[in-house]
N, C-alpha and C positions, 0 to 999 in steps of 0.2 A: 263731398268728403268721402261720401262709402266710393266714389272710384276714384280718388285718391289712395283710400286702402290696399285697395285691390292691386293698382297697377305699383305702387310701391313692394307690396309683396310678392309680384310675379316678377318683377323684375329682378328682385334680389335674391344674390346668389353669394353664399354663405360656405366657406370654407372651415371645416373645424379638423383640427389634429386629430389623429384619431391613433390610439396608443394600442400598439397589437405586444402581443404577450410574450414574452422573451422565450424561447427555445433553447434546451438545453443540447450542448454540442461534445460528443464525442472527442476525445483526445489521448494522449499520451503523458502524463506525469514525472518527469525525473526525479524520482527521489534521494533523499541525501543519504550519503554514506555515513555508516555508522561503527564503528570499530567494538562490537558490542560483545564482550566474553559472559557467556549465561553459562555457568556450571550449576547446575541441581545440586542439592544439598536433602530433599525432602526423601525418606527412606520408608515406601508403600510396604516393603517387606523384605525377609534375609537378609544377609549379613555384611553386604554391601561391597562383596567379592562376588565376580561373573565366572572369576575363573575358568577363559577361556570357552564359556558356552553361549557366543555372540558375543554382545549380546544384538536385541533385535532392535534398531533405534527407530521412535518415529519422532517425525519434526512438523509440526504446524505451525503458518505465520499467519494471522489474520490482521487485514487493513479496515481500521475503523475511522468514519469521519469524524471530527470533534469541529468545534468552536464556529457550529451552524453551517460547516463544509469551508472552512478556512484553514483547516491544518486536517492532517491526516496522520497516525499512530499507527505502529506494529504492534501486535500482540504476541509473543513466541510459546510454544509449548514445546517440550521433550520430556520422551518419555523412554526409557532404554530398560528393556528387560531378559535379565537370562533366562537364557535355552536350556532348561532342565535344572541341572543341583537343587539347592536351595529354592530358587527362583526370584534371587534379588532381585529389586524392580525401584525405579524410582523416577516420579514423575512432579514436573512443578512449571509453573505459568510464568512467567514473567512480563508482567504490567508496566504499563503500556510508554514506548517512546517516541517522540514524534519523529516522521521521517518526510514530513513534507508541509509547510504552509506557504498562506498567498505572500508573504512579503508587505503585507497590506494592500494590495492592486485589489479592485474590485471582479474578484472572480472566488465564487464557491463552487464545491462539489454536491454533486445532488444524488449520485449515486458510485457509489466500485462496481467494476464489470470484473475484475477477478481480485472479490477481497479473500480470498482462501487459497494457499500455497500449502502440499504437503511431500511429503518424501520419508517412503521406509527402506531400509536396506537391513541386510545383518553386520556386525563387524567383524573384520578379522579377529585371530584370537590375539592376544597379548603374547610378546617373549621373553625371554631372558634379557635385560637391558647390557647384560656382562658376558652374553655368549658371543663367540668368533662371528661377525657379521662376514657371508657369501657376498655372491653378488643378488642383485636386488632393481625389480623391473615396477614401474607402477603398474597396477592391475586393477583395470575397469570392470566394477562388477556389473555395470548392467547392459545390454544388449547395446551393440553400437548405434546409433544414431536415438537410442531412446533416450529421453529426456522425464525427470531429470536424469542426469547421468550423475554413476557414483563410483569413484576412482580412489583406489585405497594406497595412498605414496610410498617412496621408501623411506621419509622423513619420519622418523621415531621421536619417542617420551618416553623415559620409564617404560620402555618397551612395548606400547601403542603405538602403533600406526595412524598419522597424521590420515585423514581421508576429506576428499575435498568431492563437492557434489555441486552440480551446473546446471545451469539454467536459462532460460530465455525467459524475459515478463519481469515482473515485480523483483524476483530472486534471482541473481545473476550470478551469483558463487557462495557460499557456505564451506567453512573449515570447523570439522568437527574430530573429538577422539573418542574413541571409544574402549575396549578391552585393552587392555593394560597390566603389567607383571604383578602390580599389589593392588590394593585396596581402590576399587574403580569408582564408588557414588563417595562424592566427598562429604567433609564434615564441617569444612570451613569455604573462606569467599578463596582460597588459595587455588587459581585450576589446576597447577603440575602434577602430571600424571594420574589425570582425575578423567571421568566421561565429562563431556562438556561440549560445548559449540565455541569456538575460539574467536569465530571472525564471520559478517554477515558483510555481503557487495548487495545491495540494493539494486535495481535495474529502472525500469519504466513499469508506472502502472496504469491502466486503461481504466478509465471514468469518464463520466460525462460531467460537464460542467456549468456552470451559468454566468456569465458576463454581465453584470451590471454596469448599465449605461446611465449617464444622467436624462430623466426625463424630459421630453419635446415639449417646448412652448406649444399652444395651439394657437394657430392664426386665425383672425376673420376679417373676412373681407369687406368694403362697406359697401351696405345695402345700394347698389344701382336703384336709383330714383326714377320713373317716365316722366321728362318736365312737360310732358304735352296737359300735363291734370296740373300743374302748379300753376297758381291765381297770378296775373302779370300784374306786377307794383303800379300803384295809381300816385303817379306823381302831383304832388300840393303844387297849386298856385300860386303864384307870385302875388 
């Protein structure tokens, strides 16, 4: 019996699955376009005329993962403040819209590689909306080939200048206005002729991601027996 054991055990050879640990993979994300008009309303200080002194705009977009790394949110902040007078200023967040989920496919995000996009520039000043329009060139304020790039149109509002800023990544166009002939931080959800951010182009955003697979059966294999140890049948008599 004990070398029955033995050669049953050495003989058997035992297969088990053996479940190694998912690795999380670098990618690219399209996110969805979003037609989003955020005009600030909240009023940090002054009179809520810039009156041609800028103003100086910053914009922040943060990407935040939600729903376990199934869907992804922007976060937007602006903040536009004048260059000397008064020193109107007004600055406000707006909470949070999604700009990307799985669809239900078995795939979360585990990390953003660039959840922070930001962009300052100054604005041009405001005109006359009723004075003699010249002729009129787009003028790229920041150095050519730097990015983001910010380009002030000759597309007017109430006498603001449309300005459109570019990007490569996450942020692939932004239409924002800035200085304007009247009253530039609004009072109401109305954006005409107000500061604001008119239109966001989304682009691709870099994360790593995790692919859930369904889990592997383990197999086994059956124990090889040596029949040289197993007892030969003793046949009964007739």
């Amino acid at each position: 019996m004990k070398h029955f054991l033995i050669a049953a055990l050495a003989g058997a050879t035992i297969a088990a699955g053996i479940s190694t640990a998912a690795q999380a993979e670098r990618t690219h994300l399209r996110l969805m376009q979003n037609s989003q008009i955020l005009t600030p309303t909240r009023l940090i200080r002054g009179d809520r005329e810039f009156g041609g002194n800028g103003p100086r705009i910053d914009v922040r977009v943060q990407f935040i993962a939600k729903k376990h790394g199934a869907q992804i949110d922007a976060r937007v902040t602006m903040r536009a403040a004048e260059l000397g007078g008064d020193g109107s200023e007004t600055r406000q967040t707006f909470y949070d819209f999604p700009v990307w989920h799985s669809g239900g496919k078995p795939i979360r995000v585990t990390r953003i590689l660039q959840p922070d996009w930001r962009v300052s520039f100054t604005s041009p000043r405001g005109q006359n909306p009723f004075a003699a329009r010249g002729s009129c060139r787009d003028a790229q304020v920041t150095p050519r080939g730097f990015l983001p790039s910010v380009t002030v149109t000759c597309r007017t509002e109430d006498g603001g200048h449309f300005i459109v800023v570019r990007d490569r990544g996450p942020i692939r166009q932004m239409l924002l206005m800035g200085d304007t002939s009247g009253d530039d931080i609004s009072t109401d959800n109305n954006p005409r002729g107000d500061t604001g951010i008119r239109g966001i182009q989304f682009g691709m955003l870099p994360v790593e991601v995790l692919q859930k697979r369904p889990p592997q059966k383990s197999s086994k294999a059956i124990p090889q027996i040596d029949r040289r140890y197993l007892k030969p049948k003793v046949r009964s008599r007739q």
